[in-house]
gemmi code that builds the backbone of each chain (N, CA, C; Angstrom):
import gemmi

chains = {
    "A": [
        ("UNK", (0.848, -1.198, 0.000), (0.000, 0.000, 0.000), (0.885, 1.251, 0.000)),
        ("UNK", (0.732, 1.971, -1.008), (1.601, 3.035, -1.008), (1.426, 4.287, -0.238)),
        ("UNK", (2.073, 4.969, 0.872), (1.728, 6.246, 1.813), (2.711, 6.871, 1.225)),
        ("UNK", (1.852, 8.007, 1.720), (2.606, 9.225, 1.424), (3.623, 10.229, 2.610)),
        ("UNK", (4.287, 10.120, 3.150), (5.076, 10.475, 4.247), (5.203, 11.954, 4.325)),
        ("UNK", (4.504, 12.951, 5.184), (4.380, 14.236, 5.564), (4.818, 14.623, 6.455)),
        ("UNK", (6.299, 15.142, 6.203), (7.178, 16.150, 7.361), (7.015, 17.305, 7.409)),
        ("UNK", (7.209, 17.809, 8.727), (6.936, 19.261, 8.772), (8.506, 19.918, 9.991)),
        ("UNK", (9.353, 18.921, 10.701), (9.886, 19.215, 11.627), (11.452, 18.870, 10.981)),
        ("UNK", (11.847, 20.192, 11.292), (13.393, 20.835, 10.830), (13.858, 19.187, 11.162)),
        ("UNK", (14.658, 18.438, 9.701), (15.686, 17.402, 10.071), (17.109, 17.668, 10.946)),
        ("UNK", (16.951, 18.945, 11.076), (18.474, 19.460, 12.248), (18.121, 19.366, 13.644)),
        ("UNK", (16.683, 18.957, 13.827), (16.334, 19.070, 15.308), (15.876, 17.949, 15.697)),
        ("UNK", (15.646, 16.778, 15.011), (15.058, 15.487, 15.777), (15.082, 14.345, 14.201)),
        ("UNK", (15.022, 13.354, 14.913), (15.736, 12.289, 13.771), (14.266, 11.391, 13.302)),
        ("UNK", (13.090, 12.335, 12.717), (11.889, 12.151, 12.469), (12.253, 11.544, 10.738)),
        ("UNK", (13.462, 12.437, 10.045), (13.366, 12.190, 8.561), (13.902, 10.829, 8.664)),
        ("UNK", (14.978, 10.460, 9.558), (15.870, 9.471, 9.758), (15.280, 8.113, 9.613)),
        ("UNK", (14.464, 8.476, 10.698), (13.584, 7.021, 10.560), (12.449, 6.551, 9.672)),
        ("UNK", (11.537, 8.075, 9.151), (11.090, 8.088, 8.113), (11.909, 6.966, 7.023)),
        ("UNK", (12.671, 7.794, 6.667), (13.616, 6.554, 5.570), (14.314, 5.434, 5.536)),
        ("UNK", (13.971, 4.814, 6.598), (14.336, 3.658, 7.339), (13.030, 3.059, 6.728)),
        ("UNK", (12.007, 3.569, 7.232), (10.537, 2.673, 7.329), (9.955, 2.361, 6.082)),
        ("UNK", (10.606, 3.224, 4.930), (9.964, 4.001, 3.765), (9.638, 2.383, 2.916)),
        ("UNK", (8.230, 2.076, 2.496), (8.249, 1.189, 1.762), (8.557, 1.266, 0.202)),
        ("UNK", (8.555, 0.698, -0.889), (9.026, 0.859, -2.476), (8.394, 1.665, -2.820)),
        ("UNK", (7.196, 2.028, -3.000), (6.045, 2.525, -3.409), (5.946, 4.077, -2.807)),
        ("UNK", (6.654, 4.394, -1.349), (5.823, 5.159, -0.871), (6.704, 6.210, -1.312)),
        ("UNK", (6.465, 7.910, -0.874), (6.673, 8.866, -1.433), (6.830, 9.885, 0.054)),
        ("UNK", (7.221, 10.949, 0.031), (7.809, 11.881, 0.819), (7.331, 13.440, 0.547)),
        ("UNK", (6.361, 14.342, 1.492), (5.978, 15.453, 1.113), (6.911, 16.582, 2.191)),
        ("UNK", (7.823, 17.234, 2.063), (8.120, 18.419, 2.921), (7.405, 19.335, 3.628)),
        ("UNK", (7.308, 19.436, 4.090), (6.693, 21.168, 4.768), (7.308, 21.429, 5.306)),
        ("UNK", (6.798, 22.742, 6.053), (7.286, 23.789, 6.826), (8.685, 23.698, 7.127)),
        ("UNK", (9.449, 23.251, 8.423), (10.938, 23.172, 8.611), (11.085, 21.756, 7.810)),
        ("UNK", (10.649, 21.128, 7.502), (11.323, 20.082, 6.777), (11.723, 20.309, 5.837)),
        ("UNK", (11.277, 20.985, 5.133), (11.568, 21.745, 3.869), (13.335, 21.931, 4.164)),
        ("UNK", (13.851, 22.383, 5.238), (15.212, 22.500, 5.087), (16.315, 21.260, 5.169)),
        ("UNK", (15.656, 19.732, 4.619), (16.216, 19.112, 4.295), (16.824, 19.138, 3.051)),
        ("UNK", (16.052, 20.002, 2.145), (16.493, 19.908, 0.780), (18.009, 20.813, 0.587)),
        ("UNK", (18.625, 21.596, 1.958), (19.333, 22.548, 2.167), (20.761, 21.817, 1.034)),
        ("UNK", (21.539, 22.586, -0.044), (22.290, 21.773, -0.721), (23.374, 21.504, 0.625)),
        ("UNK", (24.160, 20.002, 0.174), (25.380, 19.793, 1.253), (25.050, 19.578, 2.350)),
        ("UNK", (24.039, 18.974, 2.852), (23.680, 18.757, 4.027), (23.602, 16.954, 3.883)),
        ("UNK", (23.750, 16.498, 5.466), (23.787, 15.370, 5.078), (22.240, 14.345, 5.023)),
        ("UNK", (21.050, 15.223, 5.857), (19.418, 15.349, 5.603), (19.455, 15.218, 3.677)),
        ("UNK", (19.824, 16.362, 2.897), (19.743, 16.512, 1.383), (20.737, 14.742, 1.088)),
        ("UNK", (21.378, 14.742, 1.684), (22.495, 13.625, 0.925), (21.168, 12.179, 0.917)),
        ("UNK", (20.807, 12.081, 2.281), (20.123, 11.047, 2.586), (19.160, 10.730, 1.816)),
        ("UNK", (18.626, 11.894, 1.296), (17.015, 12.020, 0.301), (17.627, 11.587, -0.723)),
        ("UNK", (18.765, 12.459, -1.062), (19.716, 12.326, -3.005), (19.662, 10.434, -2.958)),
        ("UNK", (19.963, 10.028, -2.064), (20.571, 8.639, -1.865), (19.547, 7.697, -2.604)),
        ("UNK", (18.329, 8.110, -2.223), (16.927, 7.487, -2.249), (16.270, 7.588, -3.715)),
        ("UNK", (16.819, 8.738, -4.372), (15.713, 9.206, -5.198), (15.348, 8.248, -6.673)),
        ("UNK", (16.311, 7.094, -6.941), (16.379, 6.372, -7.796), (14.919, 5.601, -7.861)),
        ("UNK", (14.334, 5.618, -6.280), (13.066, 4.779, -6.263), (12.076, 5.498, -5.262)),
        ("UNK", (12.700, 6.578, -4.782), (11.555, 7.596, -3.939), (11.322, 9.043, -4.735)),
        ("UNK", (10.214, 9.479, -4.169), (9.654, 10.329, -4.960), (9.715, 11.485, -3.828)),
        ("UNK", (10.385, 12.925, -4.190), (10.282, 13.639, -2.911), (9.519, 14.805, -3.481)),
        ("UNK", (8.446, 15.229, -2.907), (7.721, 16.268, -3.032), (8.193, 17.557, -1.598)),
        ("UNK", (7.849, 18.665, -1.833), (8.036, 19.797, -1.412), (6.716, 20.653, -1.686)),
        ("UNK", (6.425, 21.281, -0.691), (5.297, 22.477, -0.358), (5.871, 23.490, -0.626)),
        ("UNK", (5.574, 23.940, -1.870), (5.820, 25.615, -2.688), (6.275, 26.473, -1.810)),
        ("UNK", (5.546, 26.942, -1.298), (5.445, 28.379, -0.173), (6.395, 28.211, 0.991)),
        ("UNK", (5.760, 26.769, 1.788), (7.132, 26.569, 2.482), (8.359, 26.927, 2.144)),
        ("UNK", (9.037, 26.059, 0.571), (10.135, 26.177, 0.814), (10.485, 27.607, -0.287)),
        ("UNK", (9.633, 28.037, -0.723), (9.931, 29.769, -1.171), (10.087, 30.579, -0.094)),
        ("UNK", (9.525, 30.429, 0.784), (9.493, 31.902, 2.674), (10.648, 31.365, 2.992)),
        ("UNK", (11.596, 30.310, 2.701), (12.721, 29.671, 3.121), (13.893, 30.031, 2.779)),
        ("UNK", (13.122, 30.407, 1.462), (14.565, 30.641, 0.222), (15.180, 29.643, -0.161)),
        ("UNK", (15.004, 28.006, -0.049), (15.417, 27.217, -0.486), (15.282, 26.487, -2.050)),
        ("UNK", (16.797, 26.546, -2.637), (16.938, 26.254, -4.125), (16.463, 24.802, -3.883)),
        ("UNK", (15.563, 24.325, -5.240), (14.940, 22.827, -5.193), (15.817, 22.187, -6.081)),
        ("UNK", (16.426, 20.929, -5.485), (17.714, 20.158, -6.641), (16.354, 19.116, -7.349)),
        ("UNK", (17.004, 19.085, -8.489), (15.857, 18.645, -9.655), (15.413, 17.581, -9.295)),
        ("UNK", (15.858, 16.673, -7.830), (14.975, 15.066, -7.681), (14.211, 15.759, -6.734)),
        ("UNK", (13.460, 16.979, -6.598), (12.468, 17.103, -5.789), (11.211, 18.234, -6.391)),
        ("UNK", (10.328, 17.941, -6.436), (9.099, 18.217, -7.125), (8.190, 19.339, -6.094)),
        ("UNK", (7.910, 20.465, -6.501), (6.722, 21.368, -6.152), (5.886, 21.341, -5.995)),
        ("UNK", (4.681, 21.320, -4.790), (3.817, 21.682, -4.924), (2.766, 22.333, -4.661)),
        ("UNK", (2.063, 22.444, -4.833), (1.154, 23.896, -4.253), (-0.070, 22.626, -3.299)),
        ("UNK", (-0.959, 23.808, -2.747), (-1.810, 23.028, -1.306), (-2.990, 21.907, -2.705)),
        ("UNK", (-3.599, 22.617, -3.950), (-4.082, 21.631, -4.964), (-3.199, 20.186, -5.165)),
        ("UNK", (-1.843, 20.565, -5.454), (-1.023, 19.409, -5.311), (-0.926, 18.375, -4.659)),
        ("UNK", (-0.968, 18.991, -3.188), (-1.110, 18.519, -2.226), (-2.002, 17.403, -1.914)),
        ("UNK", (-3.160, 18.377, -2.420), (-4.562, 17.313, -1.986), (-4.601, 16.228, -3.366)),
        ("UNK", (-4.028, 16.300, -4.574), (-4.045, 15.041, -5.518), (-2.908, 14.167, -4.784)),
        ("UNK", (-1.762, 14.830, -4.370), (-0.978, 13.879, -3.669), (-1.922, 12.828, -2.676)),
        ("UNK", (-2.785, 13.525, -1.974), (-3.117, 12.554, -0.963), (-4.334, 11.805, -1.351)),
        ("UNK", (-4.846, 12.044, -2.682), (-5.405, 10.443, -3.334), (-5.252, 10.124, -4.085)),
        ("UNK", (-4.221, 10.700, -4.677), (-2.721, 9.356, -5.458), (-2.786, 8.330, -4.625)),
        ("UNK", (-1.982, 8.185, -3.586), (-1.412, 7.580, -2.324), (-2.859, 7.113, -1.539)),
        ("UNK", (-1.980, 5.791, -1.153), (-3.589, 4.746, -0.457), (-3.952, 5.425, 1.137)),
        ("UNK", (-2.423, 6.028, 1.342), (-2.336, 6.877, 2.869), (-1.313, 8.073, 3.028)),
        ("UNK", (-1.964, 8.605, 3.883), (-1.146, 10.078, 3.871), (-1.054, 9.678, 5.761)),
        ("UNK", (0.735, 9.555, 5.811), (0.973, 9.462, 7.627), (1.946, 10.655, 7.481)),
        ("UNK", (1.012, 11.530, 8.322), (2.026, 12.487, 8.999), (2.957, 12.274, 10.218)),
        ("UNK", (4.245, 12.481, 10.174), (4.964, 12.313, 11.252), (4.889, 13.466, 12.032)),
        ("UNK", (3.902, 13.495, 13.129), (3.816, 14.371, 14.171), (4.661, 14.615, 15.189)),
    ],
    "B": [
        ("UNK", (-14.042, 12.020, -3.409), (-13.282, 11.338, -2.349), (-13.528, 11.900, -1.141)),
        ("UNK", (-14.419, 11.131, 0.217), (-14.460, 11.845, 1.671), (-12.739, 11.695, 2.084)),
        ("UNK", (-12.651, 12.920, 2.936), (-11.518, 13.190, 3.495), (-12.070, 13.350, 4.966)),
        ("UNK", (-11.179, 13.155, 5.860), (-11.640, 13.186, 7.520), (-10.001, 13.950, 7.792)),
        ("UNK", (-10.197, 15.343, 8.055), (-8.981, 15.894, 8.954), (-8.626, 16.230, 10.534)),
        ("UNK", (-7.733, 16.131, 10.697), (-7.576, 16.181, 12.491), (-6.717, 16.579, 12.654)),
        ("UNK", (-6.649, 18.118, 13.527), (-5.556, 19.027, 13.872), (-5.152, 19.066, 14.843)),
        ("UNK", (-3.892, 18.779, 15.429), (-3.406, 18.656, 16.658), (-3.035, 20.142, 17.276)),
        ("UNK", (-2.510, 21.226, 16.261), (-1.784, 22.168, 16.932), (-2.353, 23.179, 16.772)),
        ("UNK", (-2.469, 24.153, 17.912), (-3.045, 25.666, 17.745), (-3.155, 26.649, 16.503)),
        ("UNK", (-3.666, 27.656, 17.142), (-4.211, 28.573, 15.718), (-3.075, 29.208, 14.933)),
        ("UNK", (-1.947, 29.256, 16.244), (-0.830, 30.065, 15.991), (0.408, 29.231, 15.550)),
        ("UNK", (0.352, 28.276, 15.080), (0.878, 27.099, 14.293), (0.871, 26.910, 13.235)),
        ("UNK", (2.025, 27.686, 12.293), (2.259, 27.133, 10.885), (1.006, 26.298, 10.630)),
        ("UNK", (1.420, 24.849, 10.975), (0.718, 23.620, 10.944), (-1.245, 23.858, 10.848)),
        ("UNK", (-1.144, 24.576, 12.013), (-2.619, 24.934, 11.391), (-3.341, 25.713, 10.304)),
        ("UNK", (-2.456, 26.702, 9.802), (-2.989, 27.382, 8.665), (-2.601, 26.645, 7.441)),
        ("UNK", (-1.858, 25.614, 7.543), (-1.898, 24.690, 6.690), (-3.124, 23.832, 6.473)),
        ("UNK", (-3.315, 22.891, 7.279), (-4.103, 22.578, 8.077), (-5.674, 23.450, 7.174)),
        ("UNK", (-5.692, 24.683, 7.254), (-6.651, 25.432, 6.919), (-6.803, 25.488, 5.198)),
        ("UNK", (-5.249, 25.513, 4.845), (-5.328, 25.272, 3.409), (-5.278, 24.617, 2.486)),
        ("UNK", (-5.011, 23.189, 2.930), (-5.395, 22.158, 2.275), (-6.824, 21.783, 2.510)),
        ("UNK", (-7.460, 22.001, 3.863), (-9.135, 21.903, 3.555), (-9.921, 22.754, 2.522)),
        ("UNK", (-9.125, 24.108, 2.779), (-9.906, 24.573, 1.341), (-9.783, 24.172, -0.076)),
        ("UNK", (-8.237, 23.411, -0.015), (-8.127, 22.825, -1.568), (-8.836, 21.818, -1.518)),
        ("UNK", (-8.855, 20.960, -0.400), (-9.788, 19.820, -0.739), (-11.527, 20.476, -0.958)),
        ("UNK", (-12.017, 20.956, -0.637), (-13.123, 21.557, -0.941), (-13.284, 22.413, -2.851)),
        ("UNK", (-12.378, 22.849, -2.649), (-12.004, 23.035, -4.084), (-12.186, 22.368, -4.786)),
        ("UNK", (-11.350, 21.200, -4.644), (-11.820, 20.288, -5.753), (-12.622, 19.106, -5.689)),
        ("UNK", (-13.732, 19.848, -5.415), (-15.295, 18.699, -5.739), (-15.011, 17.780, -5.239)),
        ("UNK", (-13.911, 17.537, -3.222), (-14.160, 16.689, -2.455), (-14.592, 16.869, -1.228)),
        ("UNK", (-14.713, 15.823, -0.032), (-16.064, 15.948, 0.719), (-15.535, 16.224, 2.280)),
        ("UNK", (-15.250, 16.936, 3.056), (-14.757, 16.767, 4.048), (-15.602, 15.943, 5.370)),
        ("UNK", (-15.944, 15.139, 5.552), (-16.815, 14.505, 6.733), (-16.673, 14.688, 7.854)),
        ("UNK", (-15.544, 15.486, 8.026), (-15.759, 15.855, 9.490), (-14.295, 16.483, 9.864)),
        ("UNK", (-14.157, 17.134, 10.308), (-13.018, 18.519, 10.728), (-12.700, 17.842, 12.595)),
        ("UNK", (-11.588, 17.164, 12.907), (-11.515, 17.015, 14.593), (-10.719, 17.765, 15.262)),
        ("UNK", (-10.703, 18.451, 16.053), (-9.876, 19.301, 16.503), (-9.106, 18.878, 18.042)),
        ("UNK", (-7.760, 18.350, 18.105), (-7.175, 17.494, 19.130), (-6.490, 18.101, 19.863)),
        ("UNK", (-6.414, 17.753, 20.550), (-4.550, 18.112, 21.766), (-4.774, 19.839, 21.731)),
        ("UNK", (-3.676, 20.448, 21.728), (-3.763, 21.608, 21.599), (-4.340, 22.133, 20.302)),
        ("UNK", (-4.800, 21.294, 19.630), (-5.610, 22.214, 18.302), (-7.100, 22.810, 19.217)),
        ("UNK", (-7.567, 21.952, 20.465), (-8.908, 22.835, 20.475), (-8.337, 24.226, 20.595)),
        ("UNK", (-7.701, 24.929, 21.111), (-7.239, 26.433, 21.374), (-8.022, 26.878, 19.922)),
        ("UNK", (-8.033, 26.430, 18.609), (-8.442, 27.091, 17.306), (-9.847, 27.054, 17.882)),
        ("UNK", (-11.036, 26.559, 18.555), (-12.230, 26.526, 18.459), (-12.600, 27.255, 20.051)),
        ("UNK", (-11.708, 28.008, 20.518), (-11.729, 29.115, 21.821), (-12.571, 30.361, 20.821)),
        ("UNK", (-13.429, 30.951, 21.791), (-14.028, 32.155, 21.161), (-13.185, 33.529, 21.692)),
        ("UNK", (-12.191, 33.332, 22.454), (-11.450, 34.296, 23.181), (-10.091, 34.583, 22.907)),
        ("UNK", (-10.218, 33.722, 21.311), (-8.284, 34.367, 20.866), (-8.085, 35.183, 20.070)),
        ("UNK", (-7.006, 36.179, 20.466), (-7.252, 37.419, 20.090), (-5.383, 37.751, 19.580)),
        ("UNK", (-5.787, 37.552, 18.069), (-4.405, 37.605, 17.312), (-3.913, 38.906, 17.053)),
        ("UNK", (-2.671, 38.735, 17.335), (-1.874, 40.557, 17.229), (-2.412, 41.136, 15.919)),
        ("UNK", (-2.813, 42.314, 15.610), (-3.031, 42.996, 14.629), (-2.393, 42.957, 13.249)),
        ("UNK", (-1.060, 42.546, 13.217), (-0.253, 42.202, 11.860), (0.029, 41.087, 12.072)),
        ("UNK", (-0.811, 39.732, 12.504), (-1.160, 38.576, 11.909), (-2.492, 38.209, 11.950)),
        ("UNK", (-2.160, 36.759, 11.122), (-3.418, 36.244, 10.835), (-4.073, 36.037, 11.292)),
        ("UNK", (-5.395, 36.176, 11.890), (-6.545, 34.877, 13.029), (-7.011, 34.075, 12.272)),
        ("UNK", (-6.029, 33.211, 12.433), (-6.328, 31.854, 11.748), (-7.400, 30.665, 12.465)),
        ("UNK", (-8.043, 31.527, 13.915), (-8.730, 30.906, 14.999), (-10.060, 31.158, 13.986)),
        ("UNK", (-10.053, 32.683, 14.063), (-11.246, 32.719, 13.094), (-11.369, 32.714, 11.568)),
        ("UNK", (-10.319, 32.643, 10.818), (-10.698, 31.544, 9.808), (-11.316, 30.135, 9.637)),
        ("UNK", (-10.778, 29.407, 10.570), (-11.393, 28.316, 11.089), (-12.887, 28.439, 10.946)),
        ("UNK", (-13.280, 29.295, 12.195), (-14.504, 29.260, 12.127), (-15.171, 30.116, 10.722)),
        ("UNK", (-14.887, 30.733, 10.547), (-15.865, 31.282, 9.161), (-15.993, 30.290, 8.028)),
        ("UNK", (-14.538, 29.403, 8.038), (-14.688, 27.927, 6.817), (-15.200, 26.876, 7.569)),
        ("UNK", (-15.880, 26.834, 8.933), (-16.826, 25.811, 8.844), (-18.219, 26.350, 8.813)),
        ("UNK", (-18.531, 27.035, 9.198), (-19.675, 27.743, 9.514), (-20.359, 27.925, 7.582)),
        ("UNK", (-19.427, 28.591, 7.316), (-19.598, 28.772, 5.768), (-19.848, 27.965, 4.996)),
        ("UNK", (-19.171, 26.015, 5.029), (-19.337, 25.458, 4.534), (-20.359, 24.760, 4.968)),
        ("UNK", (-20.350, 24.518, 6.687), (-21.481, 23.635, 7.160), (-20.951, 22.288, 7.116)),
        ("UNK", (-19.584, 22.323, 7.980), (-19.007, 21.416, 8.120), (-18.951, 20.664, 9.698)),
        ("UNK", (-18.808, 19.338, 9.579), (-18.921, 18.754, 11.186), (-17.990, 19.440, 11.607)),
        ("UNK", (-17.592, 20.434, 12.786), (-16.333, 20.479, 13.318), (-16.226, 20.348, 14.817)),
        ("UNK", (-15.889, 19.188, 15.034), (-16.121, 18.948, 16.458), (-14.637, 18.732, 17.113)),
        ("UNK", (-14.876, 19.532, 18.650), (-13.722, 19.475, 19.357), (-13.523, 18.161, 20.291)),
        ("UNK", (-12.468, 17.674, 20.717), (-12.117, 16.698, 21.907), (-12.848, 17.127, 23.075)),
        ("UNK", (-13.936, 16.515, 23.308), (-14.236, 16.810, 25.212), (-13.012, 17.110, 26.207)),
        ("UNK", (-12.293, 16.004, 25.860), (-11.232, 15.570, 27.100), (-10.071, 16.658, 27.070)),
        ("UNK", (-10.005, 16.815, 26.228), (-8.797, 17.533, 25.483), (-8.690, 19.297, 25.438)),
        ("UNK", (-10.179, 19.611, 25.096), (-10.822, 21.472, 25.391), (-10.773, 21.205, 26.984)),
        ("UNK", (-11.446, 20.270, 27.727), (-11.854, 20.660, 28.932), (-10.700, 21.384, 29.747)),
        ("UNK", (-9.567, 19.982, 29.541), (-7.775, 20.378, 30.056), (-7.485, 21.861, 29.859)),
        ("UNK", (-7.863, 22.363, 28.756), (-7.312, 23.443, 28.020), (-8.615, 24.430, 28.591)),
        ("UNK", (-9.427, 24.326, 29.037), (-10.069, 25.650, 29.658), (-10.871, 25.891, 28.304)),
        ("UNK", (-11.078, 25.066, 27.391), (-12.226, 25.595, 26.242), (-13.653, 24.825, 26.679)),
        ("UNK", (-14.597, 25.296, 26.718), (-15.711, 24.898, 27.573), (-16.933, 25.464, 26.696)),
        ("UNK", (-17.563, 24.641, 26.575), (-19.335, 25.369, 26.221), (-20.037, 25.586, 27.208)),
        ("UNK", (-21.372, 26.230, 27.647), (-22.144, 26.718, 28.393), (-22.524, 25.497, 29.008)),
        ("UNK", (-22.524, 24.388, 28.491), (-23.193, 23.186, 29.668), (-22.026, 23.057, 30.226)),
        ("UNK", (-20.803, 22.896, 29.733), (-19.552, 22.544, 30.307), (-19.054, 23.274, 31.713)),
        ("UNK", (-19.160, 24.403, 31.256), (-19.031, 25.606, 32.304), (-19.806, 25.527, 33.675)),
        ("UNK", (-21.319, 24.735, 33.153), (-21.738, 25.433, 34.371), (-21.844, 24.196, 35.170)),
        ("UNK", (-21.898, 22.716, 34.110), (-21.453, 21.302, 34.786), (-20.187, 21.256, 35.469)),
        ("UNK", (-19.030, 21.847, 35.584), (-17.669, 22.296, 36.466), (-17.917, 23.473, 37.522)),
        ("UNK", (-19.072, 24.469, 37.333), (-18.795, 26.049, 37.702), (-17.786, 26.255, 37.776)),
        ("UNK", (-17.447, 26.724, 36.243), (-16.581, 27.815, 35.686), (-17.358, 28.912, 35.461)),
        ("UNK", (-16.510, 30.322, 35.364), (-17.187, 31.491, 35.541), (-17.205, 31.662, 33.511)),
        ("UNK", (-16.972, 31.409, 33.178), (-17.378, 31.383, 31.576), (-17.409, 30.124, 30.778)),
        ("UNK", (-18.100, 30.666, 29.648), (-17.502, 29.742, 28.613), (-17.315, 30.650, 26.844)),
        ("UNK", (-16.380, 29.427, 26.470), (-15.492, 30.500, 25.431), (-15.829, 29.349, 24.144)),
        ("UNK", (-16.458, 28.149, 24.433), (-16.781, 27.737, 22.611), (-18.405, 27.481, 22.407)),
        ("UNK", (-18.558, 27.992, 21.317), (-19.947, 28.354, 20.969), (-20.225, 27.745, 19.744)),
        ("UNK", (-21.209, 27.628, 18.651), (-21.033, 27.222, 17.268), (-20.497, 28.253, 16.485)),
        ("UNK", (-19.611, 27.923, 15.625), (-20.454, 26.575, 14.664), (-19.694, 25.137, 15.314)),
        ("UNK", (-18.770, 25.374, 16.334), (-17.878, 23.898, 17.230), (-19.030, 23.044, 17.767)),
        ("UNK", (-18.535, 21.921, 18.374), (-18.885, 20.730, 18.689), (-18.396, 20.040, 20.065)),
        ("UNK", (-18.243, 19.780, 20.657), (-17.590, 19.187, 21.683), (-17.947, 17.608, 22.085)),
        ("UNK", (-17.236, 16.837, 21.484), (-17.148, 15.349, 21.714), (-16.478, 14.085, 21.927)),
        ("UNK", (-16.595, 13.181, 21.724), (-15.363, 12.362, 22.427), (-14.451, 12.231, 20.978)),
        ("UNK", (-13.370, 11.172, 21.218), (-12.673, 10.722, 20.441), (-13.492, 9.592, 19.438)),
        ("UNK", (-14.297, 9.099, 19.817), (-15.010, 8.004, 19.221), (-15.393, 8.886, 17.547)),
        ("UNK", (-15.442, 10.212, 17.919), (-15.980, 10.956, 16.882), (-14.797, 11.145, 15.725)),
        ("UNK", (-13.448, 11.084, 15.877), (-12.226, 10.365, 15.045), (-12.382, 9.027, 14.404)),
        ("UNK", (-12.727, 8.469, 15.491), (-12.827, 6.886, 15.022), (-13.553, 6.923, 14.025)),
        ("UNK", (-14.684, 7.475, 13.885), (-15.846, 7.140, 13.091), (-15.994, 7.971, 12.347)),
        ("UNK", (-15.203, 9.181, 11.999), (-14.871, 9.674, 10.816), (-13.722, 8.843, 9.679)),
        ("UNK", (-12.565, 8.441, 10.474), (-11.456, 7.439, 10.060), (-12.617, 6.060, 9.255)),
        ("UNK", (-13.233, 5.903, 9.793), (-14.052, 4.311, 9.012), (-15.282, 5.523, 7.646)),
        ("UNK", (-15.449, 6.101, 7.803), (-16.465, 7.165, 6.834), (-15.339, 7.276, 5.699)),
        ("UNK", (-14.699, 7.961, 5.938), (-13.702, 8.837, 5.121), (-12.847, 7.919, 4.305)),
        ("UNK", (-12.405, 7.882, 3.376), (-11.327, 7.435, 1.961), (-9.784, 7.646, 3.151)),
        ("UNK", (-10.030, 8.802, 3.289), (-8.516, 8.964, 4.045), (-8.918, 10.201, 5.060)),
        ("UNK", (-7.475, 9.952, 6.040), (-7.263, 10.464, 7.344), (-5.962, 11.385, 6.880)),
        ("UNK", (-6.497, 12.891, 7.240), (-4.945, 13.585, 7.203), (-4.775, 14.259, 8.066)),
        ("UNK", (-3.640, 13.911, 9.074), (-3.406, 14.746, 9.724), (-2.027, 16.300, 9.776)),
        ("UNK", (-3.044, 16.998, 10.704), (-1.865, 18.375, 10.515), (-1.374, 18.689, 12.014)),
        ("UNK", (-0.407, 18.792, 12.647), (0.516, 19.433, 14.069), (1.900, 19.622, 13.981)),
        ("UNK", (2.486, 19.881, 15.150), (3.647, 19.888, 14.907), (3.805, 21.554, 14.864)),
        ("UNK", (4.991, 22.207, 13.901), (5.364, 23.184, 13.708), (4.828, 22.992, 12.186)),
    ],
}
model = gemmi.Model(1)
for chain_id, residues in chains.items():
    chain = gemmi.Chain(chain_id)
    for i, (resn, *xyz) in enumerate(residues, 1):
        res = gemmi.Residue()
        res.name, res.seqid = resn, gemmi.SeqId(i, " ")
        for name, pos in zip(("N", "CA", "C"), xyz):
            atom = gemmi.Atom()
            atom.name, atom.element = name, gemmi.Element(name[0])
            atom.pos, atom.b_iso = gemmi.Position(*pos), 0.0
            res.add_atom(atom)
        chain.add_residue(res)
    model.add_chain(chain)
structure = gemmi.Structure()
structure.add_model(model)
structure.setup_entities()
């Protein structure tokens, strides 16, 4: 069953992405928000971990988030706006937010 | 597609005006929200007494104008407002408390009312955190 994995908490402050991608099944996919968004930071080792993945994960990003951020998007990660958002979450059989 | 959302974090939480804007996209696009739950520190959004600094948002009362407007279930945690001092008029005067601060278009009910949006709904999304 494919989920969709929704971060919102800075990967510099708690090891939420960490295990995220530990758990991550083939299928499933990855949405950024708010401080998560500064995983995509270039040279970081959060960005390295995602780069690592992207051959078979799909990483999405929340527009606005990571524009108020100022963060440049490296081309294995995809935009999207809150419409996006909501096709993302019935694409996907589940949407788990990591709270 | 029914959607069932459940907000853990206050009004003044990124997370909730998110939270606020993906319900309107889902409404947008010709899907069904069944029910709006408001948890943990999200009841604070369904307080009638929050009062946002002048150069931000009240995203407390956005809330309420997009359910009220749409005529959406939006029901708060009993257990969860009570902790937090959000109370309706039976609540208030079943404790004697000297007020009460949630009124409609809110709800005040148990958790069972999650549960049984989660079995209604296509999917469960939740919003907290930062």
């Amino acid at each position: 069953m494919a989920t969709l994995h929704v971060l919102s908490n800075s990967p510099f402050t708690d090891s939420r992405l960490s295990s995220c991608l530990r758990v991550l099944g083939s299928e499933d996919a990855i949405l950024l928000c708010g401080d998560a968004t500064y995983a995509l930071r270039a040279d970081t080792a959060a960005a390295q971990s995602l780069n690592a993945k992207t051959g078979s994960l799909k990483v999405f990003v929340l527009d606005e988030d990571a524009t108020a951020r100022h963060i440049a998007l490296p081309d294995w990660a995809q935009s999207v706006d809150y419409a996006g958002f909501v096709t993302l979450s019935v694409h996907y059989d589940k949407v788990n937010t990591w709270l | 597609m029914k959607f069932a959302i459940a907000l853990h974090s206050p009004a003044h939480a990124p997370s909730s005006r998110r939270a606020l804007l993906f319900a309107k996209a889902v409404l947008a696009q010709g899907h069904e929200i069944v029910r709006l739950f408001f948890y943990q520190d999200g009841v604070h959004s369904a307080s009638g007494n929050v009062v946002s600094p002048q150069d931000e948002s009240d995203t407390a009362a956005q809330w309420r104008d997009f359910v009220s407007t749409h005529k959406l279930d939006g029901v708060v945690c009993i257990a969860a407002a009570l902790r937090r001092g959000v109370l309706n008029a039976e609540e208030a005067e079943r404790y004697s408390r000297p007020a009460a601060n949630l009124s409609a278009p809110w709800e005040l009910s148990g958790l069972g009312q999650l549960h049984e949006a989660v079995q209604t709904a296509d999917r469960l999304i939740c919003f907290g955190g930062p």
